[in-house]
N, C-alpha and C positions, 0 to 999 in steps of 0.2 A: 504494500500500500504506500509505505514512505517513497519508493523507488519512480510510481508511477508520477505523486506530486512534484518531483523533482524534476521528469521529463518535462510534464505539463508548463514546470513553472520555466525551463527550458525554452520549451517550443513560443510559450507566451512574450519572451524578452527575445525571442529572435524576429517573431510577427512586429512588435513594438519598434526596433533599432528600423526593419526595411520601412515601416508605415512613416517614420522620421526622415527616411532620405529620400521616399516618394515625397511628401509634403514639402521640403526644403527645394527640392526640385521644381514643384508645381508653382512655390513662391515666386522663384526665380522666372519663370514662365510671364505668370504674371507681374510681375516688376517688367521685365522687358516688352511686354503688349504696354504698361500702362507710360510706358519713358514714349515707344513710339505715338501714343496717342496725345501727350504733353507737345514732344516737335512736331506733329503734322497741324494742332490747334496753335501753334504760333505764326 
C-alpha cells in the first residue's frame, strides 16, 4: 500500500513539472501575439 502512494505521489509531481512548462510556454505564446498587437496599433 505504502509503495503504491509513493508511485502515485511520483507520477502526480511528474504531471505537475510538464503542466509548468506547457503553461510557461503558452505564456510566452501569448506575450508575443500581444507585443505584435501593441506594434501593429501604433
Amino acid at each position: 500500500m505504502k509503495k503504491t502512494w509513493i508511485v502515485l505521489v511520483i507520477v502526480m509531481m511528474t504531471f505537475s513539472l510538464t503542466a509548468c512548462e506547457t503553461m510557461k510556454g503558452f505564456g510566452k505564446d501569448v506575450e508575443g501575439a500581444g507585443e505584435w498587437v501593441q506594434e501593429k496599433a501604433q
